[in-house]
C-alpha positions as a printed NumPy array, in Angstrom:
array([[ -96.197,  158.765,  141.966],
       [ -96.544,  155.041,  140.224],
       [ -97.38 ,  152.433,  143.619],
       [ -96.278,  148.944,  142.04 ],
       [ -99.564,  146.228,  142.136],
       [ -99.244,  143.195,  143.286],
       [ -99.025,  140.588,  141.097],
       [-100.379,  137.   ,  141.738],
       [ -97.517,  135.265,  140.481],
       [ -95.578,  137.308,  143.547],
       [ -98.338,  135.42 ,  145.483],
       [ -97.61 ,  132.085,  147.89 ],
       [-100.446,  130.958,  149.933],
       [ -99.545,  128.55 ,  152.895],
       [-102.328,  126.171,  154.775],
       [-101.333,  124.696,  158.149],
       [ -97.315,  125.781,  157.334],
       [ -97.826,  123.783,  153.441],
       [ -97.338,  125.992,  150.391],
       [ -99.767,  125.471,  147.983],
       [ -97.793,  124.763,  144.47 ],
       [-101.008,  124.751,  142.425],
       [-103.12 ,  128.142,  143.497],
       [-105.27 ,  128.949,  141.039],
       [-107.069,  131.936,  142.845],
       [-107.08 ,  133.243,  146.952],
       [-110.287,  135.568,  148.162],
       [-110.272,  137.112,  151.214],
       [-112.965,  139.275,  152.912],
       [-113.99 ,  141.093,  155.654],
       [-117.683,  142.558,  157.008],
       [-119.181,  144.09 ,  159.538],
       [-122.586,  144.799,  160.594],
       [-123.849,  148.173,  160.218],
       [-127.02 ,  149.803,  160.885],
       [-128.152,  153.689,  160.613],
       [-129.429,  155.468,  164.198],
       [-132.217,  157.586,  162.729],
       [-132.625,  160.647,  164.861],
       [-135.368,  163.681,  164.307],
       [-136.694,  164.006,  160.515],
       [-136.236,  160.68 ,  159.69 ],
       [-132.248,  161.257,  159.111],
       [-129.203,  159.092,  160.548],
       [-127.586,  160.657,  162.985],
       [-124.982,  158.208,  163.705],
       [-123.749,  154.539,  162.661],
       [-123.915,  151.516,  164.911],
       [-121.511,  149.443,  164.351],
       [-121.932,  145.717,  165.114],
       [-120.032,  141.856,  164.669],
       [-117.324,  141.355,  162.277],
       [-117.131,  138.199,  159.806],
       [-113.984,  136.999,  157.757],
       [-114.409,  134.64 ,  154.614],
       [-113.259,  133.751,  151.239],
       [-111.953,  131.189,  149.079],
       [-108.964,  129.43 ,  147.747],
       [-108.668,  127.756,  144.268],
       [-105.956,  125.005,  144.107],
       [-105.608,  122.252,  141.792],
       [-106.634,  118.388,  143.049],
       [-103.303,  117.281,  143.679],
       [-103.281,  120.185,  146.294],
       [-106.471,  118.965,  147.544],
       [-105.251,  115.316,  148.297],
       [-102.393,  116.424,  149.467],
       [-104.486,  119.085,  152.693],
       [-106.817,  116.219,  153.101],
       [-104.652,  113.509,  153.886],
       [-102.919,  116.491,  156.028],
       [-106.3  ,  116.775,  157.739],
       [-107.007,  113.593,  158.215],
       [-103.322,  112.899,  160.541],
       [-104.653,  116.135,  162.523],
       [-107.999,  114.184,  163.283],
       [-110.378,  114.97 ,  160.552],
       [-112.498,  112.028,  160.162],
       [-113.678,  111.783,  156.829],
       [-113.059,  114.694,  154.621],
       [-111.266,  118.231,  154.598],
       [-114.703,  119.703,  156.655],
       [-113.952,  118.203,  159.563],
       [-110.692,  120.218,  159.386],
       [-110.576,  122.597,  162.107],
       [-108.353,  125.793,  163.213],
       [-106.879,  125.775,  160.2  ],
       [-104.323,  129.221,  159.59 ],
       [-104.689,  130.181,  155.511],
       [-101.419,  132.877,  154.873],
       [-100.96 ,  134.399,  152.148],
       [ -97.806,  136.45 ,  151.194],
       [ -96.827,  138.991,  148.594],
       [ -93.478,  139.576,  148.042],
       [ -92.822,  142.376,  145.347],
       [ -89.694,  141.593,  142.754],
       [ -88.716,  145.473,  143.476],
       [ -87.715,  144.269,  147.112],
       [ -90.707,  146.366,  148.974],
       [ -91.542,  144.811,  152.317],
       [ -93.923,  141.558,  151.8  ],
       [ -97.617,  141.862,  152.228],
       [ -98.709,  139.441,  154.968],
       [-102.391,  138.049,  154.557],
       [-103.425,  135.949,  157.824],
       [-106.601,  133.95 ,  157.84 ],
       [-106.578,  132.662,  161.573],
       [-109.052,  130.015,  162.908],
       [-110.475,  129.089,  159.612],
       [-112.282,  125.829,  158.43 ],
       [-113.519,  124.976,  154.697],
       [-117.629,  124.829,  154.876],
       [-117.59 ,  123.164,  151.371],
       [-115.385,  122.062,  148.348],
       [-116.145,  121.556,  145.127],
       [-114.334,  119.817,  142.053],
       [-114.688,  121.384,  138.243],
       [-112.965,  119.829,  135.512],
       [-112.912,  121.492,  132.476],
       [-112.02 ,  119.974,  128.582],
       [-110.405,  123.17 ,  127.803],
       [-107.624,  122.792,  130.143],
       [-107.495,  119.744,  130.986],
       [-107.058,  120.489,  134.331],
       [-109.356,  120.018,  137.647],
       [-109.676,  122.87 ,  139.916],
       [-111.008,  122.505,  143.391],
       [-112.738,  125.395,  145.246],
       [-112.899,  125.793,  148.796],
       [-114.488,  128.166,  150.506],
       [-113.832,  129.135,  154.427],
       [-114.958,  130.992,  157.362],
       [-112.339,  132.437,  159.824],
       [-112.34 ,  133.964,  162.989],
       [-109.556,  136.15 ,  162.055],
       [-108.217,  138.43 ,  159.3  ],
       [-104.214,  140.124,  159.683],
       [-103.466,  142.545,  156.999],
       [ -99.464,  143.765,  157.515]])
């Protein structure tokens, strides 16, 4: 049976309710601490299972990134896009075969650094910026 992949042009990423017209690249990621219970002999008899961490990154081109940071600075950010706070990251596939949309939700997030790269071979400059969330809804 052939599933269908998702492709990333079937991808829109939304911050704060504003699409993001130049993506250039969306990470998402999930953890949680895990440690072994050793038992007799030295062998793991069970798994203890601990906190759980969301984080990743989004790759969007500078005009983007003027655009969320004078966006976070009306919401009360005082200087730059860090100070942006409870910030919901969504990201939605939507299949040209009509399947039902993936729904990525990134809830509570806020950027804990940015960086610009500007490259000669494209011409283009691509900012990164990375996040931390409190949440993480796969539907």
């Amino acid at each position: 049976m052939y599933i269908p992949q998702h492709q990333f042009d079937d991808l829109d990423v939304f911050v704060d309710g504003v699409r993001i017209e130049g993506l250039r690249g969306f990470v998402y990621k999930s953890t949680q601490d895990k440690e072994v219970i050793f038992g007799r002999r030295n062998k793991g008899v069970a798994m203890k299972r601990g906190a759980k961490s969301y984080e990743g990154e989004i790759v969007i081109l500078e005009s983007d990134f003027d655009i969320l940071t004078k966006i976070a600075q009306k919401k009360g950010a005082d200087k730059d896009i860090l100070d942006f706070r409870d910030i919901t990251i969504v990201g939605t596939h939507v299949p040209d075969d009509e399947q039902l949309p993936k729904i990525i939700s990134v809830k509570h997030a806020e950027f804990t650094d940015w960086e610009i790269s500007k490259s000669n071979d494209d011409g283009i400059s691509e900012v990164t910026l990375p996040y931390k969330a409190l949440d993480l809804v796969i539907k």
